[in-house]
C-alpha positions in Angstrom: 6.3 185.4 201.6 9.7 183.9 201.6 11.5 187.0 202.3 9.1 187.3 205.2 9.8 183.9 206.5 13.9 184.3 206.2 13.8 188.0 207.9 11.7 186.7 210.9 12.0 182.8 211.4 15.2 181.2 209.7 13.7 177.7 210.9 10.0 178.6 209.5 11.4 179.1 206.1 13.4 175.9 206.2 10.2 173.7 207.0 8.3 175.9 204.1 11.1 174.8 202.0 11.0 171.1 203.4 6.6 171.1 203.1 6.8 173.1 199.5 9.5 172.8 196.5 7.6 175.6 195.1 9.2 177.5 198.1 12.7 176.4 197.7 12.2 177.0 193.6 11.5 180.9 194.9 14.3 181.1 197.1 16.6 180.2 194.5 15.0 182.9 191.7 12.7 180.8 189.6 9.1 181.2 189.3 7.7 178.4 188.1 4.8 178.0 185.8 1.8 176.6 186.7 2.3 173.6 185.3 5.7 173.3 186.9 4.6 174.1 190.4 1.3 170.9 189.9 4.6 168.7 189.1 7.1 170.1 192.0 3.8 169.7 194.6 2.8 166.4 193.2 3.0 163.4 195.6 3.2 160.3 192.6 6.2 158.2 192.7 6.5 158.6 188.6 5.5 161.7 186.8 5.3 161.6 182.7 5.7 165.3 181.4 5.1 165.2 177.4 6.2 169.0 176.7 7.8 171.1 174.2 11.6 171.5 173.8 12.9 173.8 176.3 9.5 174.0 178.6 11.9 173.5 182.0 11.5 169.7 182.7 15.1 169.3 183.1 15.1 172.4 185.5 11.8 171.0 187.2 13.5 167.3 187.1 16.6 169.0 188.8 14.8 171.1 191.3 13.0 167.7 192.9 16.3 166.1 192.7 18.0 168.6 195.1 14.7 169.0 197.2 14.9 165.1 197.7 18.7 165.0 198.6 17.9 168.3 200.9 15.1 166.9 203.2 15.4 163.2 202.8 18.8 162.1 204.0 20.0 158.7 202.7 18.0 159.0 199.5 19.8 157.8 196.2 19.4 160.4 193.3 20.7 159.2 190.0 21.0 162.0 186.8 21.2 159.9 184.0 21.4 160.6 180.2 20.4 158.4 177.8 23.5 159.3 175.0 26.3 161.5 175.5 24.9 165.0 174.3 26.9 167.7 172.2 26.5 169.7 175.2 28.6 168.6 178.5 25.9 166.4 180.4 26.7 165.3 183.6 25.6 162.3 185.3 26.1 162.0 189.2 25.0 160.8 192.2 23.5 163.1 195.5 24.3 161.6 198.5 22.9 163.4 202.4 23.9 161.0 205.0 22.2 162.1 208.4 25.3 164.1 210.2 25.0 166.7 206.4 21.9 167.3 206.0 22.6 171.1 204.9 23.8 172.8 202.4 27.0 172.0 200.5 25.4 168.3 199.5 27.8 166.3 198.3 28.2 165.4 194.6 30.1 162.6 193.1 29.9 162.6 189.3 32.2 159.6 188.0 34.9 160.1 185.9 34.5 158.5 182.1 36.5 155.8 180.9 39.2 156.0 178.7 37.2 153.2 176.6 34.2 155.3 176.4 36.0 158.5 174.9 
């Protein structure tokens, strides 16, 4: 359906994409499970996901994130961690003021303190 949308209406697909996170999930190259598609369509303010270790709810977390910044400028999107992981984590801010509301959206991640090292 998306390729569809994109070869025919450029604007069409964009208000899929704004109306359906499943959409913009496709257009990227994931398919999302079931499961994940219930939480990228739900319309609750606060979602509890109690999965397994490496189900996708950091992909699925990540996904809303960017569909947020995307289609409702001046939102305030914070990527927190709650200790500093083995792995490089990355915590930042999305900000879409109204005159960039395309793509690339700005992001500011802010630079650790010496005292923190």
């Amino acid at each position: 359906m998306v390729k569809t949308l994109e070869a025919t209406n450029p604007l069409a697909l964009d208000l899929a994409r704004a109306l359906d996170p499943v959409t913009l999930a496709n257009q990227i190259g994931l398919e999302p499970e079931p499961w994940q598609e219930l939480v990228l369509r739900s319309r609750y303010p606060r979602v509890l996901l109690n999965c397994h270790r490496q189900a996708g709810k950091s992909t699925i977390a990540g996904l809303l994130a960017v569909h947020v910044a995307l289609y409702q400028p001046g939102s305030l999107i914070l990527l927190l961690s709650p200790a500093q992981m083995k792995t490089p984590c990355h915590q930042g801010v999305f900000v879409v003021s109204e005159e960039h509301q395309s793509w690339p959206v700005e992001l500011r991640i802010p630079q650790k303190s010496r005292n923190s090292m």
